[in-house]
Every structure is written in C-alpha cells, then in structure tokens.
C-alpha positions in Angstrom: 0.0 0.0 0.0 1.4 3.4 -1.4 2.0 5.9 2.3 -0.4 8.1 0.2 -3.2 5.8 1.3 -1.9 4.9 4.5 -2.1 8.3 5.5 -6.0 8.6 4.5 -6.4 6.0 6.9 -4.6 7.3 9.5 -6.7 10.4 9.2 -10.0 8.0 8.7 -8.9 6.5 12.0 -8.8 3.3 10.3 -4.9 2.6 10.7 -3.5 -0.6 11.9 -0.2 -0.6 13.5 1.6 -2.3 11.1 0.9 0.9 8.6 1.5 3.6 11.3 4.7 2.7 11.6 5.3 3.1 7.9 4.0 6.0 8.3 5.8 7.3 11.9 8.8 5.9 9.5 8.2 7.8 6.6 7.8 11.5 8.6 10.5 10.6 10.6 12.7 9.8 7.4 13.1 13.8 6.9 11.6 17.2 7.6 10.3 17.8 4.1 8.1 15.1 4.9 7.2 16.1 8.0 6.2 19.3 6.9 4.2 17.6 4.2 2.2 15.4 6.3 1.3 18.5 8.8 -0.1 20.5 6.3 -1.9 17.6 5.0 -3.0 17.1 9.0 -4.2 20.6 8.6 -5.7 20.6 5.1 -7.5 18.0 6.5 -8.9 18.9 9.8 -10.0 22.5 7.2 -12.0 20.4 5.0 -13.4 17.2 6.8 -17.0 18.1 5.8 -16.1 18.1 1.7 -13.6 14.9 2.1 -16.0 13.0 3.8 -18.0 10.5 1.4 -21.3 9.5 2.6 -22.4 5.8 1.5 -25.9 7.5 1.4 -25.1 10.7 -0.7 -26.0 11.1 -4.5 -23.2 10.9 -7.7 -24.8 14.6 -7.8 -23.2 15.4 -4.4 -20.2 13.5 -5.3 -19.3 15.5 -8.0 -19.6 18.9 -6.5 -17.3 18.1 -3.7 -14.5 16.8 -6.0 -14.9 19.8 -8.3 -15.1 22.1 -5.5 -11.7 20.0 -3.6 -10.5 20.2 -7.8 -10.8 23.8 -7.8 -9.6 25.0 -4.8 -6.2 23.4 -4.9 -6.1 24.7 -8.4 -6.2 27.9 -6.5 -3.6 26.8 -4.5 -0.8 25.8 -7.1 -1.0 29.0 -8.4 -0.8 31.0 -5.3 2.4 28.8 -4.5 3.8 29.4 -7.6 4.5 33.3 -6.4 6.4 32.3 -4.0 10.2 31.4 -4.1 11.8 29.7 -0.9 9.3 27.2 -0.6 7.5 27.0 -4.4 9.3 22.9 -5.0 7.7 21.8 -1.6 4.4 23.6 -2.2 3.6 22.2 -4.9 4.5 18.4 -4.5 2.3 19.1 -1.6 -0.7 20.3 -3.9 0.1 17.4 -6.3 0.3 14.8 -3.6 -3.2 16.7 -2.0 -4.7 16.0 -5.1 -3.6 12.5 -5.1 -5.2 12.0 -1.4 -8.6 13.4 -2.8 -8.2 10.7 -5.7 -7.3 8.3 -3.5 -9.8 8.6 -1.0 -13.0 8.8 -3.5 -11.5 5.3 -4.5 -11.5 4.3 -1.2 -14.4 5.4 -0.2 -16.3 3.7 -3.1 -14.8 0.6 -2.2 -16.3 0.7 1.5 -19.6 1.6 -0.1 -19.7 -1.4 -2.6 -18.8 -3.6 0.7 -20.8 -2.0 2.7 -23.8 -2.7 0.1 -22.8 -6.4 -0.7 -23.1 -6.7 2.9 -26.6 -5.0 3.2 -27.6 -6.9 0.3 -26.6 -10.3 1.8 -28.2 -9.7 4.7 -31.0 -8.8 3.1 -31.1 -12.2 1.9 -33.0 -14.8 3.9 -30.9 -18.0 4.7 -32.8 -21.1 3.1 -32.7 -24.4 5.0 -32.9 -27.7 3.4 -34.3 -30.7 5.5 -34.1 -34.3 4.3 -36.0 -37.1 6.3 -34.6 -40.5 5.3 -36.5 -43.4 4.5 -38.2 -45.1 8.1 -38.7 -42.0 9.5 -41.1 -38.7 9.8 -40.9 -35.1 10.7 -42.7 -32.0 11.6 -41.5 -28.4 10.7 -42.5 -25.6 11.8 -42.2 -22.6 9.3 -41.6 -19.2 10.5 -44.9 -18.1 9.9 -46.7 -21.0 12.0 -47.2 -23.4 9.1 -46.5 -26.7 9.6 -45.6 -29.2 7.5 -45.4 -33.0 8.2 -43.0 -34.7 6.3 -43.6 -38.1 5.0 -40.3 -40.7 4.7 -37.4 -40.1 2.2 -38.7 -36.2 1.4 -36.9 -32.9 0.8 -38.0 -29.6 1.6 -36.5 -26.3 0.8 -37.8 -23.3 3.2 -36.6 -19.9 4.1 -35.4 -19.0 7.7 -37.7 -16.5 7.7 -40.6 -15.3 5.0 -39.5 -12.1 3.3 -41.7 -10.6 0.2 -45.2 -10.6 -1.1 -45.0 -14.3 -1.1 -44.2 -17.3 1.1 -42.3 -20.1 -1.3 -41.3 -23.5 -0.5 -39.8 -26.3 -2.7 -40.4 -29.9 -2.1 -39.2 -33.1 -3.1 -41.6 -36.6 -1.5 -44.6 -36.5 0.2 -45.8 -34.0 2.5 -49.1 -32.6 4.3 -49.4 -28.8 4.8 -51.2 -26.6 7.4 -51.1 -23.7 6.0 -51.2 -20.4 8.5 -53.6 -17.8 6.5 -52.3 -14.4 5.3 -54.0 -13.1 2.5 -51.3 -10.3 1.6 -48.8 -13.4 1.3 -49.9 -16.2 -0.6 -48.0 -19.9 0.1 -46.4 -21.4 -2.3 -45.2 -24.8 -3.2 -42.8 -25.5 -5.6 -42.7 -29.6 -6.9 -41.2 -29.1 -10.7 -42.4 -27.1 -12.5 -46.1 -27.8 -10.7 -46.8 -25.0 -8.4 -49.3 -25.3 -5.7 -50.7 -21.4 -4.5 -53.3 -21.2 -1.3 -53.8 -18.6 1.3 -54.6 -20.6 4.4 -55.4 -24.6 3.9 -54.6 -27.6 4.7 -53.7 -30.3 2.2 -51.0 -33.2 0.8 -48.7 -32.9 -1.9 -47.4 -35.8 -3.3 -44.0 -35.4 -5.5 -42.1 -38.0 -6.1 -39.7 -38.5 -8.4 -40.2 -40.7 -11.3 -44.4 -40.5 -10.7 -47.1 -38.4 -11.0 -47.6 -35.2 -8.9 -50.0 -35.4 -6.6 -52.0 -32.5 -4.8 -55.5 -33.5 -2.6 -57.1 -31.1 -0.7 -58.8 -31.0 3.1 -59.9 -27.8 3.7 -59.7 -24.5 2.0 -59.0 -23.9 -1.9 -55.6 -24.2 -4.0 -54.6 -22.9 -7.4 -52.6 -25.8 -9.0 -50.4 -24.3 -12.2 -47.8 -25.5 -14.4 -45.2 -23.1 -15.2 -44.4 -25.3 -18.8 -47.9 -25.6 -19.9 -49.5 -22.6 -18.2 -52.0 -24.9 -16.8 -54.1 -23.9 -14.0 -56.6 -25.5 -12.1 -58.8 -25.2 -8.5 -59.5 -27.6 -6.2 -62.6 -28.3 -3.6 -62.4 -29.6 -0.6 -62.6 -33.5 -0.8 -60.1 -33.3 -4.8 -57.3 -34.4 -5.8 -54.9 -33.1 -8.9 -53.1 -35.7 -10.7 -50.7 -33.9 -12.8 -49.6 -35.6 -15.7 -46.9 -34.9 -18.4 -49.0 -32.6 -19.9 -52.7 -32.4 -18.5 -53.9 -32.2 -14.8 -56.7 -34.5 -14.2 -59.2 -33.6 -11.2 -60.8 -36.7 -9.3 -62.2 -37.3 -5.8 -59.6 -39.1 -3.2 -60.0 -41.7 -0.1 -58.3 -39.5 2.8 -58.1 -42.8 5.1 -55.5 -43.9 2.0 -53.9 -41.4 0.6 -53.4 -38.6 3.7 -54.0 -41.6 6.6 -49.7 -41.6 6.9 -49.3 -38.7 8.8 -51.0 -39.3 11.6 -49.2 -42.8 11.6 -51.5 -45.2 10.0 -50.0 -47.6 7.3 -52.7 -48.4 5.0 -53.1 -50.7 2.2 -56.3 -50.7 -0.5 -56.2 -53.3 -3.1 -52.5 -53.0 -2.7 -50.2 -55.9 -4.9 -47.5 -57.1 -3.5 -45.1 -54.6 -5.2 -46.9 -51.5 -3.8 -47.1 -53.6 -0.2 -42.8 -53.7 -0.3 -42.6 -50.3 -2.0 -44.7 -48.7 1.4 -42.8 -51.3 3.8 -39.6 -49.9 2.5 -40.3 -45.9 2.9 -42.1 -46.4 6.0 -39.4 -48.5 8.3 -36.4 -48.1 5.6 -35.2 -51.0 5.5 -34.4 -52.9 1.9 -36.6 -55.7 1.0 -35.4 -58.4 -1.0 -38.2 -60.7 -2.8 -36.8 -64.3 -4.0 -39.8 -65.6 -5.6 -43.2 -64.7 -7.0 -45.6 -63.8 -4.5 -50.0 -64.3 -5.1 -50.8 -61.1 -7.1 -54.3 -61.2 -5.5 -55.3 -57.6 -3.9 -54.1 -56.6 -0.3 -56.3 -54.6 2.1 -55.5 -53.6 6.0 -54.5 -50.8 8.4 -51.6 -50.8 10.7 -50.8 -48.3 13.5 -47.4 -48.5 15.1 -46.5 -52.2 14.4 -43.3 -53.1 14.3 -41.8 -54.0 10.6 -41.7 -57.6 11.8 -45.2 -57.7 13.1 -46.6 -56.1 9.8 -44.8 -58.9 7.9 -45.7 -61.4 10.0 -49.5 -60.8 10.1 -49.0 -60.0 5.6 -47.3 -63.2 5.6 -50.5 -65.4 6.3 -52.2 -63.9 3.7 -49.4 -63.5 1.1 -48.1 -67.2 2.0 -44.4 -66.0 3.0 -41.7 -66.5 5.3 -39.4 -63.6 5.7 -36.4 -62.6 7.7 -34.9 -59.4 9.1 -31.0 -58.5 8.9 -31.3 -55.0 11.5 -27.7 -54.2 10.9 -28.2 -54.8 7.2 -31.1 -52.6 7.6 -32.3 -55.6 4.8 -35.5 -58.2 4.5 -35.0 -61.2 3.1 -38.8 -62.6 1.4 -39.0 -66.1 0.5 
C-alpha cells in the first residue's frame, strides 16, 4: 500500500499498527516530509465536511465536492507558484493533495460497494434444506406458524424466515401442509415445474420423483399451475390433482389412503405385493429383498405403530411367505 493511502487512513482512523509505523517511518525519514504530512493534518482537519464520502449521498453530491476540492487546490498551485523559498515543496504538496482526494474517492467507493454487498446479503433470507430419510417422519415448523409433516425419504427447501409478497417452499416426497392464513402473502409450493398457491389450507402434496404429482385437498382452496404448460386448475375440498406430463386431471380421493400416513397409520387398499414392499420400504427403511413370486391377489389392511416384523408377519399369512430381518443390514430377506 502506497504511504499516500496509509495516510487517508490514519486520518480516517482506520490505521492498523503495522501501517503507522510506515507511516511514523516515513515522517521521521526527513523534515520535508514532515512538513508535508502537517499540512496535510491541517488541510484536512480544514476540509473534513467536503472529504467525507457519505455511502448515502447522491453521484450529484459527489461531483460537487470533488470539483469544489478540484478547484480550490487549483487555486492553491498558483498562489504557491509566487512564492520562491518554498515553491518545489508547495507544490508536490498540492500534487500529492490532489492524489489523497483521488485516493480517497477510490477508497471510499470501495467501503460503499462492501458496505452494500453486505446489506444486500443480509437482506437475503438464509434457506434451510431438511431431508428425512427413508423409516422416519418429521414435523417443521415454518416461520410463519405453518407446519408441515414430512412423509419418509422427502426434501424440503424453506426460508429461515418469509420475506416478500409471497411465502415459497420447494419440495421433493410427500408431505401434508397446514397452512397459516395471510392473505397479503400467498403460500407457495414448488414440486417441478407444478406450483401449488393457497392462502390458508390444509392439504397433501405428493412429488415424487419418477411419478405423477399429486395434490389433494382437506380444507380451503388451492390454485394448482404449471409453469411449462400454463396450466391452471382449483380444487374443492374433498379433490385431488393428478398432474400428468401434460394435463392435470381432477378426481375425488380416499383421505383414510392417501393422507391416513401422517397421523401414523400404514394403509393398504387393493394393494399388490409390489406396492405392499414399496410402502414397507419408505415407512421402516429398510431394503426388501423378494426371491420368488408372491399371489398377485389384492391386499387390504390398516396398521398403526406395528413393528416391521409384526406387519410382515401378520402380511405373511395372507401372502403365503416367510421372511427374515437382517437389522444391521437394515435388509428383509422374502422367500
């Protein structure tokens, strides 16, 4: 760093003692120095109120006190120029006083662009990314009372804190929202490119990857919308949106089988023996291995908290099985 700069600093305050020893080194080093720096001192203890750069002033403002700092030490050099004994010194004073007004708008455009990076991250809520592996279930709390119960092997995406006109959350599984109502913010779930808008409702969202979308309503009223197709559709009370590649198809849904999960029922309806694993797996994650061909005929039954090894057993005498469990495989063997 140039002592032109250091000495900006020392007269910002903003020294460390590493540079004001370069700089108690460099007036020390000889009297035409010395000299230098006091008028500088002096110069600026004169003029604090132009030099000083506001973060908050306009490029209007700006410009008048540089023209203004311009001018007068314009004034300056040619006043010093009349005089003989000490004309050399004056003027390397006046060329190094314009330097420090160069300097210091450069510095003082720096602390402003850090200074607004700063504001501007700060401005920026912090998003939080929860995933709930496979066997398990959670409940979060968004910072605007919503909760959302999050159904095995799911992702959400939420801010720390809601900031805007709206309230946007992106998820990834299965999940069943209770919406806190605002009607100046709507909520807002992002699955793809579905998006799921309410004011104050409660209902499930089913996004998997690999199947359809899924979005059933409880209470309240949702806008369903595709951001590709432009879509849009509202659901009732009592509907469900199935949202295909390209169309949303509206039907009526079975809350005991479809929503049932988060208050910790495991239900089956006509369920084959592929669906029956597939559930088994999310809900107690643990891998299960099938070694032979199983009846296809339809499964139907409600469990609420069995143990893995109960719900098998009790599936077993109807599916004609034997099974067993390998806990620090985390694996089912079905044969």
């Amino acid at each position: 760093m140039d002592i032109n700069s250091i000495i900006i600093k020392y007269l910002a305050n903003e020294c460390s003692s590493e540079e004001k020893l370069i700089l108690e080194e460099w007036v020390q080093s000889s009297s035409e120095n010395q000299q230098e720096f006091e008028l500088l001192k002096t110069y600026w203890e004169q003029d604090r109120d132009h030099l000083e750069i506001s973060k908050k002033s306009n490029w209007e403002k700006l410009q008048q006190n540089i023209h203004t700092q311009t001018s007068s030490t314009k004034t300056y050099q040619l006043s010093v120029q009349k005089s003989a004994g000490v004309g050399s010194l004056m003027v390397k004073i006046a060329a190094s006083f314009l330097l420090l007004i160069g300097v210091w708008f450069v510095y003082q455009r720096y602390n402003s662009k850090v200074l607004l990076q700063e504001e501007t991250v700060a401005s920026t809520p912090k998003i939080i990314e929860r995933e709930i592996p496979w066997g398990r279930k959670s409940t979060i709390k968004l910072s605007d009372g919503t909760l959302v119960k999050m159904n095995s092997g799911s992702t959400i995406k939420f801010p720390e804190k809601f900031s805007g006109n709206t309230r946007e959350i992106e998820l990834i599984g299965e999940a069943y929202l209770e919406v806190v109502k605002d009607p100046n913010r709507p909520f807002i779930v992002k699955t793809g490119s579905v998006q799921t808008r309410v004011l104050g409702t409660s209902f499930n969202v089913k996004a998997i990857p690999g199947q359809t979308i899924q979005i059933a309503l409880v209470e309240g009223s949702v806008q369903v919308s595709d951001v590709n197709t432009k879509q849009e559709m509202l659901l009732a009370p009592g509907e469900m949106i199935t949202a295909k590649t390209e169309i949303f198809e509206k039907s009526p849904f079975d809350y005991k089988e479809l929503i049932a999960w988060k208050d910790g029922l495991l239900v089956f309806k006509n369920a084959s023996p592929e669906v029956i694993f597939s559930k088994l797996e999310k809900w107690y994650g643990f891998k299960i291995i099938v070694q032979r061909k199983l009846s296809k005929k339809a499964y139907t039954s409600t469990f609420s908290n069995e143990s893995l090894e109960e719900v098998l057993n009790i599936i077993s005498e109807s599916k004609d099985f034997q099974f067993k469990i390998m806990k620090e495989e985390e694996k089912v063997i079905i044969w």
